[in-house]
N, C-alpha and C positions, 0 to 999 in steps of 0.2 A: 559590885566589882571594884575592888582599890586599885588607883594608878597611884605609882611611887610617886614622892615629890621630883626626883631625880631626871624620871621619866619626863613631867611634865614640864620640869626648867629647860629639856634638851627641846623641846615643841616650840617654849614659848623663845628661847632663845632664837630658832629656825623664823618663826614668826616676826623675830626685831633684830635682825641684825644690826640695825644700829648702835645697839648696849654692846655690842663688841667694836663698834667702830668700823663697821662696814657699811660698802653703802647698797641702796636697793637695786638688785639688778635686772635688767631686762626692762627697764620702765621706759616708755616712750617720751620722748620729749616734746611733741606736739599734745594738746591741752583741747579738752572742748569747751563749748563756750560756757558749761554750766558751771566751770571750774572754779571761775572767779568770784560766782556768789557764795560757794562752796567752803572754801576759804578764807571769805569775810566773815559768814556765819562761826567758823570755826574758832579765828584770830582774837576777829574785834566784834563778837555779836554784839549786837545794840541791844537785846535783852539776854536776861542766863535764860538761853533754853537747848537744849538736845538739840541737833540734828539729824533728821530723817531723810536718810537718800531713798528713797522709791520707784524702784523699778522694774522690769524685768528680768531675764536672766540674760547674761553674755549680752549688756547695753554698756558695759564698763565703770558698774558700780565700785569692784575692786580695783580697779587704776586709779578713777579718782580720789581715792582713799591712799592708796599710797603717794600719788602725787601731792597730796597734801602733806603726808607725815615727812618727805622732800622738801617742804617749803619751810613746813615748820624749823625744821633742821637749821637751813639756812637763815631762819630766822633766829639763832642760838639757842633756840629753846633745847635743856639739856634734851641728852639721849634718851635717860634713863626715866624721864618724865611722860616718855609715850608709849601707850598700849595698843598692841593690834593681836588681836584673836577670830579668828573664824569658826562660826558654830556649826561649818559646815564637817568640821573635823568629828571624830566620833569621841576622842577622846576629851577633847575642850566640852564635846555636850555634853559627856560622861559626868565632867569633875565640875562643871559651875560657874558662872564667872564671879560670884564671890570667892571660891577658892584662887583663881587663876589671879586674883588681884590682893588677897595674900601671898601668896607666893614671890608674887612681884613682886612686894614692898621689903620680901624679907631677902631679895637679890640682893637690893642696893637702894635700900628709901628716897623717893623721889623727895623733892623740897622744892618749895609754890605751888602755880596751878600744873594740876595732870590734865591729860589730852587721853581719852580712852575711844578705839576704834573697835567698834565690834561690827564683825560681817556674818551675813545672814541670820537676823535677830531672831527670827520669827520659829527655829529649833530651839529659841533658850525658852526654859518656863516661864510664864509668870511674866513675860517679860517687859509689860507694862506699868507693873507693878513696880519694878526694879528700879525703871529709869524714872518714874514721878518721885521718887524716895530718892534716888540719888538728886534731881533737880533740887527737891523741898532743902533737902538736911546735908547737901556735899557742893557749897554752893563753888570751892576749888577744881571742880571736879569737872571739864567738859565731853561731852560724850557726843560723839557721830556715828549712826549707827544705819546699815543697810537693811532693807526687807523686798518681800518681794509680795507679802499673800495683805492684799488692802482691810478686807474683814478682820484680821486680826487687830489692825488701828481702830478698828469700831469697835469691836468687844471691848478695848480698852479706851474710850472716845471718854468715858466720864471723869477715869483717873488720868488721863492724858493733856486736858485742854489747858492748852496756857505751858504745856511743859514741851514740848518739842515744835521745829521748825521745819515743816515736809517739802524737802525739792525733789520732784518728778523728773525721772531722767529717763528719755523717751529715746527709740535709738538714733543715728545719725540722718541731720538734714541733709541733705543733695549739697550746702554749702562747706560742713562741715565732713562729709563724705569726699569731695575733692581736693580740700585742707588737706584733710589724713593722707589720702592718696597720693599725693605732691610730696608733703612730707615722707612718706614711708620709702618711695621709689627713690626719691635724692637723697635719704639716709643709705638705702640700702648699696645703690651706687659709687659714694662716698666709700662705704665703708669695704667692699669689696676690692675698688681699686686704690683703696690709699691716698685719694686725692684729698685738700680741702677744702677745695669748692670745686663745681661742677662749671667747665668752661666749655662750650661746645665744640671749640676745634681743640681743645684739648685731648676731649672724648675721642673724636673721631683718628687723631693722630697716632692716640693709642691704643685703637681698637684697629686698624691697620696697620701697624707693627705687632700684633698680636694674630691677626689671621693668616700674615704671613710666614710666622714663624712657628704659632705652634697651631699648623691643619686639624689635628686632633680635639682641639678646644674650640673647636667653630663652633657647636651647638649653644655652649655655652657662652660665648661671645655673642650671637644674633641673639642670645635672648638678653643680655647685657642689651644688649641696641636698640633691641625690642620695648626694651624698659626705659632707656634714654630718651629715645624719640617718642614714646608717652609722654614721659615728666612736660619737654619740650611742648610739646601740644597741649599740656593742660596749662601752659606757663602765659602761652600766647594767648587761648582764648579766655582766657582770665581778663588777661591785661584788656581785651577788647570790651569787655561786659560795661555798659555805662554804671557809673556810680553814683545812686540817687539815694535821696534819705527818707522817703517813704513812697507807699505805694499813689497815694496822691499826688503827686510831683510827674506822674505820670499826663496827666490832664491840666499841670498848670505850665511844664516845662515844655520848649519846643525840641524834641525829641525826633531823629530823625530816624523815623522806624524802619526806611527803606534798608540803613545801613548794619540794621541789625541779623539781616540774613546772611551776612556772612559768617554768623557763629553758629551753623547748621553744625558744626562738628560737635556744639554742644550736646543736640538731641543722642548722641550714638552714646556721649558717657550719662543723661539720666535714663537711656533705655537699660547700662550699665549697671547705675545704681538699681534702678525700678526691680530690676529680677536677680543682681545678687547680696542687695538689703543694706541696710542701714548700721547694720552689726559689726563693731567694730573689727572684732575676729576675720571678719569674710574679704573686708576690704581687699588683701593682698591674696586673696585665692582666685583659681578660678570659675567660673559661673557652675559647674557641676561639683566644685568640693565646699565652692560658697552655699548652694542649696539644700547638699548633703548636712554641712553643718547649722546648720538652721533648722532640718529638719529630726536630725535626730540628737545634738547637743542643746536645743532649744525648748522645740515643741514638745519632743515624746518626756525628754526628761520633767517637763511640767504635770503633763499628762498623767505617765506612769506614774512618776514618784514625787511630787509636789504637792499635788491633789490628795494623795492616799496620805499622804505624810501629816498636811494641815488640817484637811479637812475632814478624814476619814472616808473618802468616796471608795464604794467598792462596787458599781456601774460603769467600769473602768469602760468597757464595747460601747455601751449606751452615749458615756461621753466622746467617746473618741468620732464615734459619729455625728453627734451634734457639730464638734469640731470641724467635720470634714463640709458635711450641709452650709457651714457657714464660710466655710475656704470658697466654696461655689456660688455664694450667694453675698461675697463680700460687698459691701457698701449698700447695701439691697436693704428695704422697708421690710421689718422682719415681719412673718404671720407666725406668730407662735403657734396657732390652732393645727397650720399646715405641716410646720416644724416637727410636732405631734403626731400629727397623722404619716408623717412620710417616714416617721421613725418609730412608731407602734410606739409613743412613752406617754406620758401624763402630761399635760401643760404644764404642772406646777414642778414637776422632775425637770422639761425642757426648762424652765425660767430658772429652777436652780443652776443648771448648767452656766446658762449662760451669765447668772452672778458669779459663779466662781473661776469661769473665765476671763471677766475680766476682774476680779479680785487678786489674779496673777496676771496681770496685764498681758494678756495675749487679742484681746480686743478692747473696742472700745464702745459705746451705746451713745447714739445721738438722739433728743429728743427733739419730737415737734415743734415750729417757732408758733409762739399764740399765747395766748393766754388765757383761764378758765379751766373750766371744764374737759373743755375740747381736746385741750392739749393732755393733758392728765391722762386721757380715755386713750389718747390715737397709740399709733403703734410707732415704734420706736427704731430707726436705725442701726447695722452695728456693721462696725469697720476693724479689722485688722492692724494691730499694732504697727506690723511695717508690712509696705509694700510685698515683699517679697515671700511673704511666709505663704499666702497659698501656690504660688507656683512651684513653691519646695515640695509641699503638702501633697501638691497634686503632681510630681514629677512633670514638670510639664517644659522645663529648660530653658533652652531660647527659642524653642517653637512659639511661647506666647506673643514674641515680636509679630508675630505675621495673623494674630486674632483679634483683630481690632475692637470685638467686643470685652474681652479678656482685658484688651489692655484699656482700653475705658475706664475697668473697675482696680484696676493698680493704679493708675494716673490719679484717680479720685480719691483712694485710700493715701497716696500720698501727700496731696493737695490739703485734706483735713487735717493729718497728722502735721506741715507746715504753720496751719491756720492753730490749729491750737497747741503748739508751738509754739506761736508767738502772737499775742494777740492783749490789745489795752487792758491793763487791769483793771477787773471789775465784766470784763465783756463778757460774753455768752455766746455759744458758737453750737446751730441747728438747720434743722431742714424745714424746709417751709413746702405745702402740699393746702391748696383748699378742696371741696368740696366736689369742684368737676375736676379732679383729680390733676389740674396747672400745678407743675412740681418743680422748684428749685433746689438743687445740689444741696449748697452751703451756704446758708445766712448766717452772718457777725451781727452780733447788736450789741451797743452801751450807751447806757444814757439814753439820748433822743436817736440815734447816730443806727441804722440800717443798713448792713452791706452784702449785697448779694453775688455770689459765685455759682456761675452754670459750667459745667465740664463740658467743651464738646471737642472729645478728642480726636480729629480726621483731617486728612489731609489737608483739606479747604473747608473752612465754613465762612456759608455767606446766606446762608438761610434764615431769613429774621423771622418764619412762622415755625421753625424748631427753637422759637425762644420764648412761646408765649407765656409759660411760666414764670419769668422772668419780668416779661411785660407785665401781665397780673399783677407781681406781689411791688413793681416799682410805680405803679400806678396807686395800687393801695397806700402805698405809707410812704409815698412823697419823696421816695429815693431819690440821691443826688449823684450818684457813683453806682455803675452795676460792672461788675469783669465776668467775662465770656473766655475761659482760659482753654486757649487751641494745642494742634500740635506742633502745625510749622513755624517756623522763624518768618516766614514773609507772612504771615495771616497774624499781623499783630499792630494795631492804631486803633484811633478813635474814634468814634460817630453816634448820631444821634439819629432817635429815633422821633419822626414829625407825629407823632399821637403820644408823642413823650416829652414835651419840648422843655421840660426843666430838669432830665435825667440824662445825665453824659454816660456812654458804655465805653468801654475799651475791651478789645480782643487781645491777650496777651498770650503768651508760650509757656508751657508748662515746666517746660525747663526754666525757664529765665525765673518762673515766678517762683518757683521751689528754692530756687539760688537765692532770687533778693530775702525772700522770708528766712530764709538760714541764714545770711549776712544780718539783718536786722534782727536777729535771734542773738547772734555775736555781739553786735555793737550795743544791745542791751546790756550785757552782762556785764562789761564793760562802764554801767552807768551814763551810758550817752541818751540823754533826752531825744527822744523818737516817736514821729507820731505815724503809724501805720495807716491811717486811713485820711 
């Protein structure tokens, strides 16, 4: 099938309006934290190599891409020097991106280095092939490029190594979740009533000159108010959150934990995030259209048409239920054998499954902490990319608020997703389980350096023989630091254990620790020397 040249100038023109001198519309002006590595790689990489954004679907791979070709912009880098095509279009797959980059040249010939953006790589052919041949022989030539299916980076792992640079973009931390949300509400605010900044009796002056005069727009005013006095409350318990520059500081600083129960309003917005997700799209929805879109602009579209697309799966039922097995068994020591058996399939079909789920990042696989044998044989962890996607999966709402088991295993799928988020380079991040089966959540390890996290999400915990696991593996290996991350605000300080006497624990809030790890996540990115443990 031939598309005209004509055709295809009018796409790629739609694609860059900047070659005409417009600017990008609809882009947000609030930035995640990944944005800034994002754009060094881009600008001033320290070596020529490709960039690889890696991620899911609807994580905001395409925003950060255009926020860059924004910056670039302002960097004077000309117009006409920058390429952005998506292959998710049928026609851009149709024609090639060696055509599309003729085409281009024959617009208006760029002069120096080009800047080429291509989104969703993983429909172009070959297309590992492409980018080691542009690295080797087009050394003017920068290219940043999206995916989303991880096996495709392997099949091409031999023509690849040394030519692109992989940033993982995972969806929004609870820090970066309340960023967007502060930002979004005071844009939207703003922009509705024409103000320039947001003064509180300003609000309030003109939103009572408004109910009085026009009775008919009250709905619409109380949800104006509705939204104000949000912003206002995330404003305040922001401002209250102590500022500490790592999690150890926690044990060396005197910290007055009493006074930290006053930010209980915190829990209601990570109960907020926990069930309607990390995704940037969802933030400004509410919990039944944030679930809705995660479960059928997210999951099903991987499902259906990602799977069949990349990989050729045509056990489309078979997978969809391994899928669901694992929405109910999130965070859980996998038994493949049983996986099998509760699903009439092969263990070697179930193991496929669950490679190619997370080769489109919809979970994640935690191994064993150990080393040997042992570890190699045991069974392996697996956890959901964001909190929220099995309560979408499983219609389940906000009734999981009041399931304490339920919300256990979202608490913990978030906690992990935090921890490797942001964690020393070079670390490793597993479950630890011996023999009489004493199990610990989340182990961190690098270097000499051991750190253990146990979930216990309930009201109160004060039980130190629901911690024997904990005690176990801190005994073992001479642990200096263990966190026991609760739910309250008031169940959060220090102490020690007397058959422990050179291992400090601290009971911390799952809220607060979600928040510091996404701040520390920020101020990474950022370049601020940080030492997390």
């Amino acid at each position: 099938m031939e598309i005209s040249k004509n055709d295809l100038i009018a796409i790629l023109f739609r694609f860059n309006p900047w070659w005409k001198g417009e600017v990008i519309k609809d882009l947000s002006k609030w930035k995640r934290a990944i944005f800034n590595e994002l754009f060094r790689w881009t600008y001033s990489a320290p070596v020529h190599r490709a960039v690889f954004l890696s991620g899911a679907r609807q994580v905001g791979k395409t925003t950060l891409i255009r926020q860059t070709i924004q910056k670039l912009l302002k960097q004077n880098i000309p117009p006409n020097n920058i390429l952005y095509a998506t292959f998710d279009h049928p026609m851009i797959k149709l024609v090639g991106i060696d055509k599309i980059i003729e085409v281009w040249f024959e617009i208006e010939p760029p002069s120096g280095p080009i800047y080429l953006f291509i989104d969703e790589i993983q429909f172009m052919q070959d297309w590992q092939v492409w980018v080691k041949h542009q690295i080797d022989f087009n050394k003017d030539r920068k290219i940043i490029f999206t995916g989303s299916a991880v096996p495709l980076v392997h099949k091409g792992q031999e023509s690849g190594v040394g030519r692109w640079h992989t940033i993982p973009i995972a969806t929004l931390s609870f820090y970066e979740y309340l960023s967007f949300k502060k930002s979004y509400e005071q844009t939207f605010i703003i922009n509705e009533l024409g103000f320039s900044d947001l003064s509180e009796q300003e609000f309030y002056d003109w939103l009572k000159s408004r109910v009085s005069s026009q009775p008919l727009a009250k709905p619409v005013l109380y949800l104006m108010k509705e939204k104000f006095q949000e912003l206002i409350s995330i404003k305040n318990i922001l401002e209250n959150i102590p500022d500490i520059d790592s999690l150890k500081t926690l044990f060396d600083e005197k910290i007055e934990f009493q006074k930290l129960s006053q930010l209980t309003a915190l829990i209601g917005l990570f109960n907020q995030y926990l069930i309607k997700g990390g995704f940037p799209q969802t933030v400004p929805l509410d919990i039944l259209e944030a679930q809705s879109l995660i479960r059928e602009d997210t999951v099903d579209k991987v499902l259906k048409r990602d799977l069949t697309a990349f990989f050729g799966v045509r056990k489309f039922i078979e997978l969809e239920q391994v899928f669901l097995y694992l929405c109910m068994n999130d965070r859980g020591i996998l038994n493949l054998e049983d996986l099998a058996s509760n699903l009439n399939i092969s263990r070697t079909t179930a193991l496929n499954f669950i490679e190619l789920l997370e080769a489109t990042h919809l979970i994640y696989r935690l191994q064993k902490f150990g080393y040997g044998k042992d570890v190699l044989r045991a069974r392996f962890k697996v956890y959901l990319a964001d909190p929220a996607i099995a309560p979408s999966v499983l219609l389940m709402g906000k009734s999981i608020l009041t399931k304490p088991d339920s919300m256990g295993k979202i608490v913990e799928t978030a906690i992990f997703k935090h921890l490797f988020l942001y964690s020393e380079p070079g670390s490793k991040i597993n479950y630890w389980k011996d023999q009489k089966n004493h199990e610990v959540d989340l182990v961190i390890s690098y270097g000499e350096h051991i750190i253990p996290f146990e979930i216990k999400y309930r009201n109160q915990h004060n039980k130190t023989k629901d911690l024997s696991g904990l005690m176990k593996l801190c005994n073992k290996y001479h642990v200096k630091h263990g966190y026991i991350v609760t739910q309250s605000m008031s169940d959060f300080g220090t102490f020690k254990n007397h058959d422990l006497p050179e291992t400090e624990f601290i009971k911390i809030p799952a809220a607060l620790l979600c928040y510091w790890l996404g701040k520390f996540e920020s101020e990474k990115s950022n370049h601020k020397e940080l030492q997390l443990f």
